[in-house]
C-alpha positions in Angstrom: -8.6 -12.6 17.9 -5.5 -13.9 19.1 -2.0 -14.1 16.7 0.9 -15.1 17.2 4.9 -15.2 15.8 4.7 -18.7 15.3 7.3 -19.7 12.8 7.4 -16.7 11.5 10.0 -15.4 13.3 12.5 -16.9 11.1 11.0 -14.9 8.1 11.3 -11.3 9.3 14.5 -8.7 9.1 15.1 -8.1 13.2 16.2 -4.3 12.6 14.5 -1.2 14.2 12.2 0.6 13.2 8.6 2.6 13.3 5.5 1.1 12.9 3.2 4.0 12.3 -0.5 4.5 12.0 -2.5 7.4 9.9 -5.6 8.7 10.4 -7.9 10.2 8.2 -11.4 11.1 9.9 -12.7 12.4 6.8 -12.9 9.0 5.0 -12.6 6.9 8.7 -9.8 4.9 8.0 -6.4 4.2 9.1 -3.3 3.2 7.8 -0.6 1.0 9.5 2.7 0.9 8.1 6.6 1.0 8.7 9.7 2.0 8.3 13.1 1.7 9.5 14.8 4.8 8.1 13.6 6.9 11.6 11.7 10.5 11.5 11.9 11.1 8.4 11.3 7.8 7.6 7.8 8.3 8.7 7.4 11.8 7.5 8.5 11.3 4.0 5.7 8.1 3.8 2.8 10.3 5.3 3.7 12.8 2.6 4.2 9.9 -0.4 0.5 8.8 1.2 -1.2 12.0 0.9 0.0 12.5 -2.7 -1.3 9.2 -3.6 -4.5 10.1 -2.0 -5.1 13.3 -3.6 -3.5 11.9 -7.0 -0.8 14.4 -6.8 0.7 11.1 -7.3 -1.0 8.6 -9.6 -0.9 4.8 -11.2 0.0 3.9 -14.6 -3.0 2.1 -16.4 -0.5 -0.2 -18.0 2.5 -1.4 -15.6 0.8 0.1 -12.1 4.0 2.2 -11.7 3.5 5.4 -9.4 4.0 8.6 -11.2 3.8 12.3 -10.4 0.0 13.8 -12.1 1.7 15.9 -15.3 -1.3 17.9 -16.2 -3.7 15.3 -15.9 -1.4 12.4 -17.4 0.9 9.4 -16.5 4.0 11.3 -17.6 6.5 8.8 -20.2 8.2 6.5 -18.2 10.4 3.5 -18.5 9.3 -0.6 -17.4 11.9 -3.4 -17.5 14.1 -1.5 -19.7 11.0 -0.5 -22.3 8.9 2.8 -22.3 5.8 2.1 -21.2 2.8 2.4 -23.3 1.0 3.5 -20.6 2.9 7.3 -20.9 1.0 10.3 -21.7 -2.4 8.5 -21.2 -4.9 9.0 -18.0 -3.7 7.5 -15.3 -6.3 4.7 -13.7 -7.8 6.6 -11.3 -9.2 8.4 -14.0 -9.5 6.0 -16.9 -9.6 2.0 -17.5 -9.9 2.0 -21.4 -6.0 1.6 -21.5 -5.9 -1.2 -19.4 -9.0 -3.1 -20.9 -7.6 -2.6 -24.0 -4.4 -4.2 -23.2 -6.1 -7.0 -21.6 -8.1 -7.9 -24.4 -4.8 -7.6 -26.8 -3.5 -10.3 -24.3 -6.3 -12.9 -24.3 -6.7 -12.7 -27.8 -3.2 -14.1 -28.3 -2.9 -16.6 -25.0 -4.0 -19.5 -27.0 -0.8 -19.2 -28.7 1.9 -18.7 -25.8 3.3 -21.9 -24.3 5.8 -22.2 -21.3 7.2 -19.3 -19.3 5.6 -16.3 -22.3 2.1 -17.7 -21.3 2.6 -17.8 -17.5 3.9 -14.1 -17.8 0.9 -13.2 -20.1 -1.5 -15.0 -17.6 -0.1 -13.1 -15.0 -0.6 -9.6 -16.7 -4.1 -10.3 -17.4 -4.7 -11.5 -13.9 -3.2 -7.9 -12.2 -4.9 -5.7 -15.3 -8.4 -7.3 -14.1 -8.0 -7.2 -11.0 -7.2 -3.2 -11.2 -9.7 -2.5 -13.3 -12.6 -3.8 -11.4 -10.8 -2.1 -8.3 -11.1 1.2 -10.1 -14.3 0.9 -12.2 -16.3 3.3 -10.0 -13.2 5.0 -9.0 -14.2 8.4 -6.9 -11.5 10.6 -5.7 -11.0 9.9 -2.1 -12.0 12.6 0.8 -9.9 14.2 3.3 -6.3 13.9 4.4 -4.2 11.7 6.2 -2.7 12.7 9.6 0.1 11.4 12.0 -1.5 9.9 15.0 1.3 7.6 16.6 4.0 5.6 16.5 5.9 2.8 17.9 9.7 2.9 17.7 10.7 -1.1 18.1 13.0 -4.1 17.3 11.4 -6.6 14.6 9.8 -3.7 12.9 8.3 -6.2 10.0 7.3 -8.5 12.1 5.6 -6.2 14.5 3.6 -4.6 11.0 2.6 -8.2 9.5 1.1 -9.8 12.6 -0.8 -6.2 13.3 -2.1 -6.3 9.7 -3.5 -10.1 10.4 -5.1 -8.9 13.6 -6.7 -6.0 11.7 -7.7 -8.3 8.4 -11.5 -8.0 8.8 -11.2 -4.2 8.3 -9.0 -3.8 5.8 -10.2 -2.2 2.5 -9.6 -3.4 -0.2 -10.6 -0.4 -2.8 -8.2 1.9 -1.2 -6.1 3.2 -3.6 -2.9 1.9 -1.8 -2.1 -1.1 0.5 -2.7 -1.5 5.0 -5.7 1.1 5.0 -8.4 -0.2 7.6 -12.1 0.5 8.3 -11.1 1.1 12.0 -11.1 3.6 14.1 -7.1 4.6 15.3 -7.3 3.7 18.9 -8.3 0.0 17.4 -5.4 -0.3 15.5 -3.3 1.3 18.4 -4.9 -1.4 20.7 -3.9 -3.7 18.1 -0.2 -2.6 17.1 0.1 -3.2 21.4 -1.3 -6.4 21.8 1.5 -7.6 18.9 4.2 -5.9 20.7 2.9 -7.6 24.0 2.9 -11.1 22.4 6.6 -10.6 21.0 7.7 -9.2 24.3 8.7 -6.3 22.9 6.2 -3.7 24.9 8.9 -2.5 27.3 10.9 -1.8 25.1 9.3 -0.4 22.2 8.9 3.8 22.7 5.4 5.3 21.3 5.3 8.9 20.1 2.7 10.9 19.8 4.3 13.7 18.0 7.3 13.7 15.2 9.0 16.3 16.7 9.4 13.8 19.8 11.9 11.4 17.8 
């Protein structure tokens, strides 16, 4: 599979950065992100992902928001100015009654929305049922996630969007977060180097095996 910058290059922030890649062998999958704040840049996402993973850190049923687990709940929180209904009920990955509740509530009034109040309606009910199909038959994922490498490079985005293309026919679509694959790490590796080649960034860009080593 070949890809290439194309036009793109006009689209993408040029600054520095990491584009990482997780591991978990557990669950056989990877994840291929970024970031351009450096070490702790990376660190700090590996923890947010592991959270997420073990639903330390969960999703509101109602606005998707990312919340810390308060005994079992989506603790009250705040959504373009309003609290969110979603507060103090099970979070998603435990519970989609919320959310099909809302989305019925919304299609039983569409048919009397017009203009911009209907296209913001249509919208909600579009991202409820798409969530709650993704998290029917939700189980709680296995294993960790681990550092396995990254690639400290100009045209960090850039670098991320055209690995994630070459990568499309793994990706997985029920994980409970975006840019996880069904691939082993040495693909996605190969693939973050092949990108870098194409750009002509690969003597440049510096690969580390180990956080300590940035």
């Amino acid at each position: 599979m070949h890809v290439s910058g194309g036009n793109q290059l006009s689209t993408f922030s040029y600054s520095t950065g990491s584009v990482y890649i997780f591991e978990n062998p557990v669950a056989q999958r990877v994840k291929v992100g970024m970031t351009d704040i450096g070490v702790n840049g990376v660190i700090d996402r590996l923890k947010d992902v592991n959270d997420m993973w073990a639903e330390r850190k969960v999703s509101c049923q109602i606005c998707s928001g990312r919340l810390m687990n308060v005994g079992g709940f989506v603790p009250q929180h705040v959504k373009s100015g309003r609290p969110c209904i979603g507060g103090g009920n099970l979070p998603i990955e435990k519970s989609t009654a919320l959310a099909a509740l809302r989305l019925q509530q919304i299609m039983d009034r569409l048919n009397d929305l017009h203009g911009a109040e209907r296209a913001s309606a249509t919208r909600m009910a579009h991202n409820l049922t798409r969530r709650i199909e993704k998290y029917r038959d939700h189980v709680r994922p296995e294993g960790n996630w681990q550092f396995n490498v990254a690639f400290r490079t100009e045209r960090v985005a850039e670098v991320e969007s055209l690995t994630h293309k070459r990568l499309a026919e793994y990706r997985d679509w029920r994980a409970p977060f975006g840019e996880v694959f069904c691939c082993t790490a040495l693909e996605a590796v190969e693939a973050v180097e092949v990108i870098l080649n194409e750009l002509g960034l690969s003597g440049s860009a510096k690969r580390r095996t180990r956080l300590l080593e940035y």
